[in-house]
C-alpha positions in Angstrom: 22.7 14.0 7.2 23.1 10.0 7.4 23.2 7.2 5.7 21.5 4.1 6.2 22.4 0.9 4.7 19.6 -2.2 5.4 20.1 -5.6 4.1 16.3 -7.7 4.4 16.6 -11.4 4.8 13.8 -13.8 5.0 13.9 -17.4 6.9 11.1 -20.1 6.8 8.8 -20.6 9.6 10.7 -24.0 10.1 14.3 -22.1 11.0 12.3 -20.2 13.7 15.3 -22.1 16.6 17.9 -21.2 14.6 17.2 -17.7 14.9 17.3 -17.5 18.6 19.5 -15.8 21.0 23.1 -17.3 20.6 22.7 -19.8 17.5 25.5 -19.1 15.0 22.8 -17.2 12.9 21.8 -14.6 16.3 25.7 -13.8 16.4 25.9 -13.6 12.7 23.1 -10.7 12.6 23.5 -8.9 16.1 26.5 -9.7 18.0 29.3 -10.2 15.0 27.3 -7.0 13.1 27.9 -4.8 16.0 31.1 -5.7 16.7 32.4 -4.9 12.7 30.3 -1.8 12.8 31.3 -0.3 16.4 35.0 -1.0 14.8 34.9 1.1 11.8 35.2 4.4 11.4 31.7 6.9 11.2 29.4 4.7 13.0 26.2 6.1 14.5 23.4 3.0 14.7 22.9 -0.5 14.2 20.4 -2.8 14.9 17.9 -5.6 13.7 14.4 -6.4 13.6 12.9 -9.4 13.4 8.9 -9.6 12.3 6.7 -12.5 10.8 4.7 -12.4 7.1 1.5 -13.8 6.5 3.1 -16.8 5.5 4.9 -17.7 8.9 8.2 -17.2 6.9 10.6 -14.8 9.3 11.4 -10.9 8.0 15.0 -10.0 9.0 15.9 -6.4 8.7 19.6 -5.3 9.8 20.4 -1.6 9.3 23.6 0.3 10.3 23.8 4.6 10.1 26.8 5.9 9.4 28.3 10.1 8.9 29.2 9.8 5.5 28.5 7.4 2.3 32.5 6.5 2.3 32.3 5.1 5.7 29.1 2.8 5.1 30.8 1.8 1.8 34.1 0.7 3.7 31.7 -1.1 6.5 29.8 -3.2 3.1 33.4 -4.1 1.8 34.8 -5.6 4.9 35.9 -9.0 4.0 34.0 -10.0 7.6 31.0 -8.4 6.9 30.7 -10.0 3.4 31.4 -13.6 5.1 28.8 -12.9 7.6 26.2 -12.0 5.1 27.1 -14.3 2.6 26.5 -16.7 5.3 23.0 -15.3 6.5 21.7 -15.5 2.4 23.0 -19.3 2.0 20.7 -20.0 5.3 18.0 -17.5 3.9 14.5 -18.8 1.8 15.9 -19.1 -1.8 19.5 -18.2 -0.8 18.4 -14.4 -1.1 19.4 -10.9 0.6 18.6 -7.4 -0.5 20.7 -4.4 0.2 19.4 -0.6 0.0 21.3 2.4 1.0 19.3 5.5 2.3 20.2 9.0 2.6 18.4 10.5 5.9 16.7 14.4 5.6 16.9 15.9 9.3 
């Protein structure tokens, strides 16, 4: 078994260019991400999708996997990883994330 840990962001329409490959906020969800979680220990996954609402707003959804719950937990309470995302929910519609943790069945 795995855990997943996925934190959803939303951006309006208008923030569309900020959101592309190499703007601060690209290396704040994908590069710096990676490079926190590919650091720590129990890493298996990471990555982000990007999709569009009704509204035009932009749907963020980064996720990492991890062996045990004590090695996710460590990743979420890196000092860098809370910058990053603390930065991501300031630029985000109504200065909101949301975190859930999942437990994978194989």
């Amino acid at each position: 078994m795995a855990y997943v840990r996925t934190i959803h962001y939303t951006f309006p329409y208008s923030e569309i260019l900020r959101l592309q490959n190499g703007t601060d906020l690209w290396l704040r969800l994908v590069s710096a991400q990676k490079l926190i979680a590919q650091e720590s220990s129990g890493m298996l996954n990471t990555g982000v999708w990007m999709s569009q609402n009704a509204d035009g707003s932009l749907h963020v959804l980064s996720y990492t996997e991890w062996y045990t719950l004590e090695d996710l937990q460590s990743f979420a309470s890196d000092p860098d990883v809370k910058h990053h995302e603390t930065a991501l929910a300031a630029e985000a519609v109504a200065g909101s994330s949301s975190v859930e943790v999942f437990e994978t069945l194989s």
